[in-house]
C-alpha positions as CSV (number, residue, x, y, z in Angstrom):
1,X,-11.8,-13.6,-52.3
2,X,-13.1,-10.7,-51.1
3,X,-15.7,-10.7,-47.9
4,X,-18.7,-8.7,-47.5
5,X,-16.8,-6.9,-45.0
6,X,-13.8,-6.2,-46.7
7,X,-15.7,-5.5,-49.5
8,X,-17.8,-2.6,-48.3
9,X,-14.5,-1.1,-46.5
10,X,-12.8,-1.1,-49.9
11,X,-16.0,1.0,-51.1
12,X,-15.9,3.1,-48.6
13,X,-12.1,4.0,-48.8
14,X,-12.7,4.4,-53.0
15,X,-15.8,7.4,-52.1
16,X,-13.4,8.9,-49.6
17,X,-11.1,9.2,-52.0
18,X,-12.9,10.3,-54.7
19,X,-14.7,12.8,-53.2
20,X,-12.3,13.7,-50.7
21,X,-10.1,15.0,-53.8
22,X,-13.5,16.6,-55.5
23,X,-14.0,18.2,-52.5
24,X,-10.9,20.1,-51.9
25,X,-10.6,20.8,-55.5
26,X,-13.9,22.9,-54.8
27,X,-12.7,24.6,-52.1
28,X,-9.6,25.8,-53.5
29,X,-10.8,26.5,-56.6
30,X,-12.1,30.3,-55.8
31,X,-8.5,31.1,-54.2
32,X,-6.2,28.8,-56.4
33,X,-4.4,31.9,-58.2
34,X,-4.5,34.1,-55.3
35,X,-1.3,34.9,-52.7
36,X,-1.8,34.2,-49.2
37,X,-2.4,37.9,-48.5
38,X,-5.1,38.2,-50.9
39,X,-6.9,34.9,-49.3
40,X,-7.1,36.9,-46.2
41,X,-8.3,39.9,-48.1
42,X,-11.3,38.5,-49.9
43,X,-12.1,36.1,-47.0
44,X,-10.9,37.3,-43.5
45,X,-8.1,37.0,-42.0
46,X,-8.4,33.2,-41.1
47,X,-8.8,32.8,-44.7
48,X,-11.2,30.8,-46.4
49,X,-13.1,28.2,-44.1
50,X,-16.1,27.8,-46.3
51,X,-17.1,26.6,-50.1
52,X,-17.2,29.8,-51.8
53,X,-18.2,30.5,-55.7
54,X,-16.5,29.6,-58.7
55,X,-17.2,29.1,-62.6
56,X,-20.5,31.0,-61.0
57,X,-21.3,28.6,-58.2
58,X,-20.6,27.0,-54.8
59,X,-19.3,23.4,-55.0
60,X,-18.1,24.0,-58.6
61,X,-14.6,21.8,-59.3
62,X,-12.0,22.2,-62.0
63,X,-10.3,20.2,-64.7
64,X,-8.5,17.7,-62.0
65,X,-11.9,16.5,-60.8
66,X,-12.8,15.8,-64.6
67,X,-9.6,13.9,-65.5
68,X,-9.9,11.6,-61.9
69,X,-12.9,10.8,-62.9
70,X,-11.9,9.8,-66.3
71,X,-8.9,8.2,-65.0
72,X,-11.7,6.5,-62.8
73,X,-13.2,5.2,-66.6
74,X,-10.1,4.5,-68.0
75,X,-9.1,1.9,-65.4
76,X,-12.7,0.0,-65.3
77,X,-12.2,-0.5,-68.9
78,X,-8.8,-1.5,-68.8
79,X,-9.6,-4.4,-66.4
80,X,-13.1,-4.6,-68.5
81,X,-10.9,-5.5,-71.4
82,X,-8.2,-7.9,-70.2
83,X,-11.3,-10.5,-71.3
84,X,-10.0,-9.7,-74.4
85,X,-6.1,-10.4,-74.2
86,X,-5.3,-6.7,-75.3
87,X,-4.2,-5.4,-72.0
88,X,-2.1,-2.3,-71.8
89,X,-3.3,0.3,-69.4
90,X,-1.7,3.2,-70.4
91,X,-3.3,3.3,-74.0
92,X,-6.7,2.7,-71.9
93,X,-6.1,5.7,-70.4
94,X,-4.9,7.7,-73.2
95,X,-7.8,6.6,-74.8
96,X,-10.0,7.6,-71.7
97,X,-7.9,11.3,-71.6
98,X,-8.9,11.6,-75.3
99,X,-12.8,11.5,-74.4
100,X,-11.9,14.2,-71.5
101,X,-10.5,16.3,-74.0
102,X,-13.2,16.2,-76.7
103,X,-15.2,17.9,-73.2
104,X,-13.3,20.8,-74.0
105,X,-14.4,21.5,-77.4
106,X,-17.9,20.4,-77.8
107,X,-21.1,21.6,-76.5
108,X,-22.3,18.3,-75.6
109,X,-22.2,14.4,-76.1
110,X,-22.6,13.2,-79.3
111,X,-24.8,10.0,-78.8
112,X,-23.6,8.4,-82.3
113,X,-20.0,7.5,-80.1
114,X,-21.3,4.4,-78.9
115,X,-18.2,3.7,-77.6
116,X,-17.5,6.5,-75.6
117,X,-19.6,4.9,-72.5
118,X,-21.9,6.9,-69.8
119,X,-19.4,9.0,-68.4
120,X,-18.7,10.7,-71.4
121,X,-22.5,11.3,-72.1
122,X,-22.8,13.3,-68.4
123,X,-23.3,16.9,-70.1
124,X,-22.3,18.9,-66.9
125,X,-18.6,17.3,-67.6
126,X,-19.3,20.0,-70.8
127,X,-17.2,22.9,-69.4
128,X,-14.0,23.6,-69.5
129,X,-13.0,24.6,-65.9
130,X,-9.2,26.4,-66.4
131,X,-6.9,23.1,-67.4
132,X,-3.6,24.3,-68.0
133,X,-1.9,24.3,-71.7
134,X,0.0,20.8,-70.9
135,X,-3.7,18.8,-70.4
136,X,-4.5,20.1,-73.4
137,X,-1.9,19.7,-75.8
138,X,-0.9,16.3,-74.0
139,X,-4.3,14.8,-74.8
140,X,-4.7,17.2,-78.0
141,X,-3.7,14.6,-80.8
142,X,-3.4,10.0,-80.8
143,X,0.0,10.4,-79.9
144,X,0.6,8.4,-76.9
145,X,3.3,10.2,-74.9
146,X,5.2,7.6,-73.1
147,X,8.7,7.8,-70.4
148,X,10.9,7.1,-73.8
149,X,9.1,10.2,-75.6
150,X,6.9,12.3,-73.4
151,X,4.5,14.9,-74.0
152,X,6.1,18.8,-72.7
153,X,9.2,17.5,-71.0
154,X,9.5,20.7,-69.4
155,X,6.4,20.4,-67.7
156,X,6.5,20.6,-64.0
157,X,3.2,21.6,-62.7
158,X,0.7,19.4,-60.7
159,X,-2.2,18.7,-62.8
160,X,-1.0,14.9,-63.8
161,X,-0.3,14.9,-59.7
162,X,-3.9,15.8,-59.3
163,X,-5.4,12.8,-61.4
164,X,-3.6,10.0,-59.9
165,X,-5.2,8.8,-57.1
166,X,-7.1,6.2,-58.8
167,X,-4.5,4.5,-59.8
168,X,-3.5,3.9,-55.9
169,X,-7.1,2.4,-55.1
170,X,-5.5,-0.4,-57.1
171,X,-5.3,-2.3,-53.9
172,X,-4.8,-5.7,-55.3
173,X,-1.9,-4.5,-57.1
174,X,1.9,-4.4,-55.8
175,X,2.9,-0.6,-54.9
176,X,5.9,-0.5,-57.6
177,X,3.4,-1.2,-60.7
178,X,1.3,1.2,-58.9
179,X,4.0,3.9,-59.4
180,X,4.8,2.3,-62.7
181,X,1.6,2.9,-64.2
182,X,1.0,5.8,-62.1
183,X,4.3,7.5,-64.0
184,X,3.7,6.5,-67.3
185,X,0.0,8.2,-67.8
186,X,1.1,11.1,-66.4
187,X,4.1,11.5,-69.1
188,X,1.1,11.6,-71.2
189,X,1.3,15.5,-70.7
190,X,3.6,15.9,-67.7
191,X,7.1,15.1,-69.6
192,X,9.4,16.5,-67.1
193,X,11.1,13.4,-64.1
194,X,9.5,15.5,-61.3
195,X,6.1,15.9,-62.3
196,X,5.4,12.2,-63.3
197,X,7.4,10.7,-60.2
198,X,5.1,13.7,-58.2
199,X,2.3,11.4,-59.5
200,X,3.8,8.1,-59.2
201,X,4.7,8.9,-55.5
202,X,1.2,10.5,-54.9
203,X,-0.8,7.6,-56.2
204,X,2.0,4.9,-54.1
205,X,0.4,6.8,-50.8
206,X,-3.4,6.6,-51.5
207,X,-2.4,2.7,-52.3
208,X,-0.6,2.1,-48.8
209,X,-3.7,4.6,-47.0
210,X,-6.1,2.3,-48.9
211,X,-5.0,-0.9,-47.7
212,X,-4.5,0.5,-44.1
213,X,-1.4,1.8,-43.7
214,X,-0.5,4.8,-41.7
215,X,0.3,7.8,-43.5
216,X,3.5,7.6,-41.9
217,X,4.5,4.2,-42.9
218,X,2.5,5.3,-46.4
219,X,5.4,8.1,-46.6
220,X,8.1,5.8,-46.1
221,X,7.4,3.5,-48.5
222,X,7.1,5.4,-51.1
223,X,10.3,7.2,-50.2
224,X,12.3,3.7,-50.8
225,X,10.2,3.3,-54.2
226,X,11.3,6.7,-55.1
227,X,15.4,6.1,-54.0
228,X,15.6,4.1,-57.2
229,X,14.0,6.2,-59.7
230,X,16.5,8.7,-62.1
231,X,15.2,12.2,-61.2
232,X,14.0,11.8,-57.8
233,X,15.7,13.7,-55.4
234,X,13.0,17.2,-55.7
235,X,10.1,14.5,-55.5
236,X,12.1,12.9,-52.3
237,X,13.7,16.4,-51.0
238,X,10.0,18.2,-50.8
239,X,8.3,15.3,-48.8
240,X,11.3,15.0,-46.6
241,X,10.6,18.8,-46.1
242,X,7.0,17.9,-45.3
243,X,8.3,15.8,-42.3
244,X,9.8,18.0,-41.0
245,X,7.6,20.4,-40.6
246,X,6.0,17.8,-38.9
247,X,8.4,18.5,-36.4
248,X,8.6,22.5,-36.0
249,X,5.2,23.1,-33.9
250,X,1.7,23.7,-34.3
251,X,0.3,23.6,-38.2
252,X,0.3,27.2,-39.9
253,X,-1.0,28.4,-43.3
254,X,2.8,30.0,-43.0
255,X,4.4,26.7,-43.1
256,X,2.0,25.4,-46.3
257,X,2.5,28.6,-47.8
258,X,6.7,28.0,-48.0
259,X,5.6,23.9,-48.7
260,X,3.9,25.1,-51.4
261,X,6.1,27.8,-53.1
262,X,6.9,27.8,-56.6
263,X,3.4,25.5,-57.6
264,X,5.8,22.9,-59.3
265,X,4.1,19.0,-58.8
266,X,6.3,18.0,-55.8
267,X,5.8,20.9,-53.8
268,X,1.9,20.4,-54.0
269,X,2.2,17.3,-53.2
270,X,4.8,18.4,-50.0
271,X,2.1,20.5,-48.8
272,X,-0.3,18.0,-49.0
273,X,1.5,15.1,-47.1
274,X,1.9,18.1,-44.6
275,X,-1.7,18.8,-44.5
276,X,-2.7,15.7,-44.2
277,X,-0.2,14.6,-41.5
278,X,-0.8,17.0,-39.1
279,X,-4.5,17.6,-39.4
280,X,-6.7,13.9,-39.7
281,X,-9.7,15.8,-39.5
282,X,-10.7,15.7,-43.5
283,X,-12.6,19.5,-42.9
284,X,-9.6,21.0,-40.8
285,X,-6.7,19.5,-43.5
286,X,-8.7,21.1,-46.0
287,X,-9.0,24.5,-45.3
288,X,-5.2,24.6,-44.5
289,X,-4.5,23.2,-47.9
290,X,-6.2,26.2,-49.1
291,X,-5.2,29.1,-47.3
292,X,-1.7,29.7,-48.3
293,X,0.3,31.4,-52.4
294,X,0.6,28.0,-54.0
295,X,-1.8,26.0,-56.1
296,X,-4.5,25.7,-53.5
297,X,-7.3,23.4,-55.7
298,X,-4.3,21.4,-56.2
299,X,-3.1,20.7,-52.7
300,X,-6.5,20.7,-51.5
301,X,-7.5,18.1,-53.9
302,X,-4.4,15.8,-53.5
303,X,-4.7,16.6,-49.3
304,X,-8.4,15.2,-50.0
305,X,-7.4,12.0,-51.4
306,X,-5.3,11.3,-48.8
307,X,-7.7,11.7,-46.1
308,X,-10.5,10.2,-48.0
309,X,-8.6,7.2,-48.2
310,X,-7.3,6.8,-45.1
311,X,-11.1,7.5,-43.5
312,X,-13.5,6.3,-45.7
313,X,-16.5,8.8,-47.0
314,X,-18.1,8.9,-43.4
315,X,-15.7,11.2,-42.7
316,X,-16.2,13.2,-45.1
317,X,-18.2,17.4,-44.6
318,X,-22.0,16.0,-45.0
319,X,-22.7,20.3,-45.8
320,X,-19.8,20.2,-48.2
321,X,-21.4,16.8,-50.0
322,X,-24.4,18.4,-50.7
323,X,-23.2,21.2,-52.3
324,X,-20.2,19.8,-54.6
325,X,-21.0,19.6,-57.9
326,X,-21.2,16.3,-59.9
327,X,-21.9,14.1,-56.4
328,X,-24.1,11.6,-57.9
329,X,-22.0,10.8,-61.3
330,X,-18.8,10.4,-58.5
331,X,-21.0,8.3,-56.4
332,X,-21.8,6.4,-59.4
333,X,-18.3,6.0,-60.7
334,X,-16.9,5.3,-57.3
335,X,-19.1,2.3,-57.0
336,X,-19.2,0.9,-60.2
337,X,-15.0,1.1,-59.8
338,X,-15.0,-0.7,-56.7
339,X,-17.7,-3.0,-58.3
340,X,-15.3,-4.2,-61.2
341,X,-12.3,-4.7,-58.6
342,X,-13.7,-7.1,-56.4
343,X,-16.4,-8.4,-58.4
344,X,-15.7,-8.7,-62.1
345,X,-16.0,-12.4,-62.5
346,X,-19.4,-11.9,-61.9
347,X,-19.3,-9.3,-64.5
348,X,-18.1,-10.1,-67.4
349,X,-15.7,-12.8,-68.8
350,X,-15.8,-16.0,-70.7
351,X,-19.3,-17.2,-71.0
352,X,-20.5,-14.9,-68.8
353,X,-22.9,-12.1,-70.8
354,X,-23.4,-8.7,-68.8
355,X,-24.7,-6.4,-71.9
356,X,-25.6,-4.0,-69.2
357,X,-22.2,-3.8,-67.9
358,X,-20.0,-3.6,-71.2
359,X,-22.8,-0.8,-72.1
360,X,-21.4,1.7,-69.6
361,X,-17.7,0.4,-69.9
362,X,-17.4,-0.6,-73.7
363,X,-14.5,-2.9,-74.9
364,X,-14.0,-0.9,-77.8
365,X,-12.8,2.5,-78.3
């Protein structure tokens, strides 16, 4: 059972996360394709310290903060729909991932999908904000891409990293179905062993940082969950790298910048244990995860998770709140998740009628 107290921590821990990730998506998205030189160019020579524009304005996110919310959807009504007896997550969220993508061809919703839910019906979701050629070929036809078969096996880069962090707010879960589940979505569209085990081990630390854990202890555990995985020694070598750089002095956008060379899944998510390790403070860890050559919206976002979940939404830039663009639909969806995890009996189930409630998160579709 879950206590009022626990209850509102829980919340709390699933805003920070949320928006913590939104939030550094923002901020890195005006500087994501720039080198570390041309950061200090266009934005002095401490780099960028502020939310700057984007897609034409301040706050604006990118494709990652779409899918995590959809991910976000995906997993309510998976758990909406073990009432049922059908319960396989992974074709939940492929089913969710398909709604995302019809976003990136249509002007707007189309109110005759009754199934698609609210999310799907929020119009500024409506724009396609840069996703890179795997999102959109992954989730471009049904076809399920699973471990067995996935979608672009050569795929390395971070964007199925950058939706996972959902699936470690899963806190009732055991951490090794967390990476399980974690890992198969993301071969969805992320086909290649590093990518998906980048966000298998990504969404195994916002699970341990969710239920209290250290980031330290969060690190190690998913370091033993990785040892027996095929494929895992990049995933394993660049966190291991991020420790110990831990260890070589006082945090520099240098250090992030060589963390984060070559923009491949696990060294985003290197520089973002890095980040996140040596600066707590969620404004500080940001702007280093986005001053440096990699994929800054991408370490930015995963180095906002992190925080988020390890300090709850009070920790969170009020300024940079105001400003980030969709706030109220996260808000929503953060709430309504953490609604459905610790109070679904009181839902939905048998004999228990909540039209209101399968309205938003339909059984079907």
């Amino acid at each position: 059972m879950w206590g009022r107290v626990e209850q509102q921590d829980f919340r709390s821990r699933v805003r920070g996360t949320l928006l913590g990730a939104a939030l550094g998506d923002a901020l890195g998205a005006p500087v994501s394709a720039l080198a570390l030189d041309q950061v200090r160019t266009a934005h002095g020579v401490d780099g960028l310290a502020d939310l700057a524009s984007a897609y034409g304005r301040r706050g604006a996110v990118t494709a990652a903060t779409q899918l995590t919310l959809f991910t976000v959807d995906g997993l309510i009504r998976a758990h909406v729909r073990r009432d049922t007896g059908a319960w396989h997550p992974p074709t939940d969220l492929h089913r969710a991932y398909r709604r995302w993508a019809v976003t990136q061809h249509e002007w707007g919703p189309d109110e005759r999908r009754k199934d698609d839910g609210w999310l799907a019906r929020e119009e500024w979701l409506y724009a396609r904000r840069d996703p890179d050629r795997a999102l959109l070929a992954g989730f471009g036809d049904d076809r399920l891409g699973t471990l067995q078969e996935p979608k672009n096996p050569t795929e390395r880069g971070p964007s199925a990293a950058t939706r996972s962090a959902p699936f470690g707010l899963l806190v009732g879960w055991e951490p090794q179905l967390v990476l399980q589940l974690a890992v198969e979505c993301a071969a969805q569209t992320h086909g290649h062993p590093t990518a998906y085990l980048s966000a298998g081990a990504f969404a195994v630390l916002v699970h341990a940082l969710a239920r209290g854990d250290s980031l330290d202890a969060a690190v190690q555990r998913t370091l033993a969950l990785l040892a027996a995985r095929p494929g895992h020694q990049p995933v394993t070598d660049a966190l291991q790298q991020a420790l110990g750089a831990v260890r070589q002095g006082m945090p520099s956008p240098g250090r992030v910048d060589a963390l984060a060379a070559g923009r491949t899944a696990e060294a985003s998510l290197g520089a973002a244990v890095y980040c996140s390790l040596v600066c707590e403070d969620i404004r500080h860890g940001l702007r280093l995860a986005v001053n440096h050559g990699g994929d800054s919206s991408a370490v930015a976002a995963l180095t906002g998770a992190l925080l988020g979940a390890m300090h709850g939404e009070t920790a969170l830039p009020p300024a940079w709140l105001t400003e980030l663009e969709g706030r109220a639909a996260l808000l929503e969806l953060s709430d309504d998740f953490a609604m459905e995890m610790t109070q679904s009996a009181a839902l939905h189930g048998p004999g228990i009628s909540s039209p209101g409630w399968l309205a938003r998160y339909p059984r079907g579709g």
